[in-house]
C-alpha positions as CSV (number, residue, x, y, z in Angstrom):
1,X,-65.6,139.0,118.7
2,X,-65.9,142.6,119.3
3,X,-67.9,144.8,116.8
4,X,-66.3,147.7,114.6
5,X,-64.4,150.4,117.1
6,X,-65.7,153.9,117.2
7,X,-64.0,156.7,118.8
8,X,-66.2,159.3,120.4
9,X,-64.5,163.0,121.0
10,X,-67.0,165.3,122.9
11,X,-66.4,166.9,126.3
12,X,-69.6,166.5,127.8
13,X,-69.5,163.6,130.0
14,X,-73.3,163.4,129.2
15,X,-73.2,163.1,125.8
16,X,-70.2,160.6,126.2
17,X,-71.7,158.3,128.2
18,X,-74.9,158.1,126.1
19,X,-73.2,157.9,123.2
20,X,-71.1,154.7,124.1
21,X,-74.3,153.1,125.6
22,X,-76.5,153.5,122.6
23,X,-73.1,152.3,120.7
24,X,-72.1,149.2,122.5
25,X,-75.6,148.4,123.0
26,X,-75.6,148.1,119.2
27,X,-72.8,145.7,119.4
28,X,-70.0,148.4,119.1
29,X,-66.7,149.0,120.6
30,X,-65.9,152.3,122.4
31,X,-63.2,154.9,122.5
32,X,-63.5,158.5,124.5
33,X,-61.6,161.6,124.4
34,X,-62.6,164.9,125.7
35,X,-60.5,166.8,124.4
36,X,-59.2,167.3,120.5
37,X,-55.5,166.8,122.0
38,X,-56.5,162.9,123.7
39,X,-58.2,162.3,120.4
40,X,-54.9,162.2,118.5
41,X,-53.5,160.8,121.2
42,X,-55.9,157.9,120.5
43,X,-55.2,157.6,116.8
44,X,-51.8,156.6,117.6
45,X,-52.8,153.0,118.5
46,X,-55.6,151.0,117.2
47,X,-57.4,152.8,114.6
48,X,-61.4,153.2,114.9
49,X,-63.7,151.9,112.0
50,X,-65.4,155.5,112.8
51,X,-65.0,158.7,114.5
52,X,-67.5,161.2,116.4
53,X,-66.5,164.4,116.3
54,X,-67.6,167.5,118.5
55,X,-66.4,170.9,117.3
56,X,-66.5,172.7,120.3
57,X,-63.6,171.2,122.4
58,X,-61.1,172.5,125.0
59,X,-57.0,172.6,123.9
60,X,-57.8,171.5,120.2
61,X,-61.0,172.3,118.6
62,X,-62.6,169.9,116.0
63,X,-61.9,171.8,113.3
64,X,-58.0,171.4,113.8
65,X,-58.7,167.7,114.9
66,X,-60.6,166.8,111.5
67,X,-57.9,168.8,109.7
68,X,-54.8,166.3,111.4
69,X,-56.7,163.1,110.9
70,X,-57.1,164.2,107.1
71,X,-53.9,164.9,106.4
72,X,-52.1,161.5,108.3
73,X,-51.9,159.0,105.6
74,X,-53.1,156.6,108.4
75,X,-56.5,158.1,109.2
76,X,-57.1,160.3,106.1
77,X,-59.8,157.5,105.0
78,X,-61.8,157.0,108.4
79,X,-65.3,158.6,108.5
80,X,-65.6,161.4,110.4
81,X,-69.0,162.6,111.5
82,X,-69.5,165.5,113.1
83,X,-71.6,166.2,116.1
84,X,-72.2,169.7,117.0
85,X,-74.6,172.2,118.4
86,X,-72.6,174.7,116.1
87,X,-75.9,174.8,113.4
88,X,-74.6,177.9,111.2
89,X,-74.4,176.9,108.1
90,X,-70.9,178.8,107.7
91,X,-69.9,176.0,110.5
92,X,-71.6,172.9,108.8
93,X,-69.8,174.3,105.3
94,X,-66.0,175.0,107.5
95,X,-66.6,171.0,108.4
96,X,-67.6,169.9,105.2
97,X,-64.5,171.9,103.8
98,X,-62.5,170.4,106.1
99,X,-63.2,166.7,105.2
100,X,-65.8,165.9,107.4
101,X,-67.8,162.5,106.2
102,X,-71.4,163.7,107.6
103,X,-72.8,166.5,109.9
104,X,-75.1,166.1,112.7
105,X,-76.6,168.3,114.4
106,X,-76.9,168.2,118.4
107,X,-79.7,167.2,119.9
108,X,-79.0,164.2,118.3
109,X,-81.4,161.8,117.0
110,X,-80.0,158.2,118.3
111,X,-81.9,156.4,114.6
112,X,-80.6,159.0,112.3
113,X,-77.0,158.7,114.1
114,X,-76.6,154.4,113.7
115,X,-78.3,154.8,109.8
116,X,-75.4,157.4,109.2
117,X,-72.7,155.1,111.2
118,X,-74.2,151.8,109.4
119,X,-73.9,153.7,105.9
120,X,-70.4,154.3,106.6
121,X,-69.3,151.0,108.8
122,X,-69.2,148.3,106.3
């Protein structure tokens, strides 16, 4: 049986690919996007236990992204946790705002990042 699905928005390729490594290798499923516009795309179908969100994205950025999954009734409850470079606090506040469920800053540490998704996968 397959383990809890995350989806995982960033557009670096890079980051996507470690990201769904480290994840399945942890006995995780896997969903990409790359940009904010395939991520609610995504969301349409089978809904992720979890999301990992990149702020800096082409045609939608995360911000607007973390804003539609909060206000669809269907998504509104799935933890977000953001993933960004963006350190400012002014950004890690707009997130927070926003609805985001944790904020992690890029480079990211691969222990911190499965405590924070175990905390909020139940």
């Amino acid at each position: 049986m397959p383990g809890p699905l995350i989806l995982v928005v960033d557009d670096d390729f890079h980051i996507t690919d470690l990201l769904e490594g480290l994840l399945r290798s942890n006995g995780y499923e896997t969903r990409t996007a790359s940009d904010g516009e395939m991520a609610l795309t995504a969301l349409e179908g089978d809904l992720p236990a979890l999301i990992l969100l990149d702020l800096m994205l082409p045609k939608k950025d995360g911000y607007l992204v973390l804003d539609a999954i909060r206000r669809d009734p269907r998504t509104k409850t799935i933890p977000v946790l953001v993933i960004s470079a963006k350190d400012m606090v002014s950004d890690v506040d707009n997130a927070f705002v926003r609805g985001a469920t944790e904020f992690l800053i890029k480079p990211l540490h691969t222990d911190r990042l499965l405590a924070k998704i175990k905390k909020h996968i139940h």
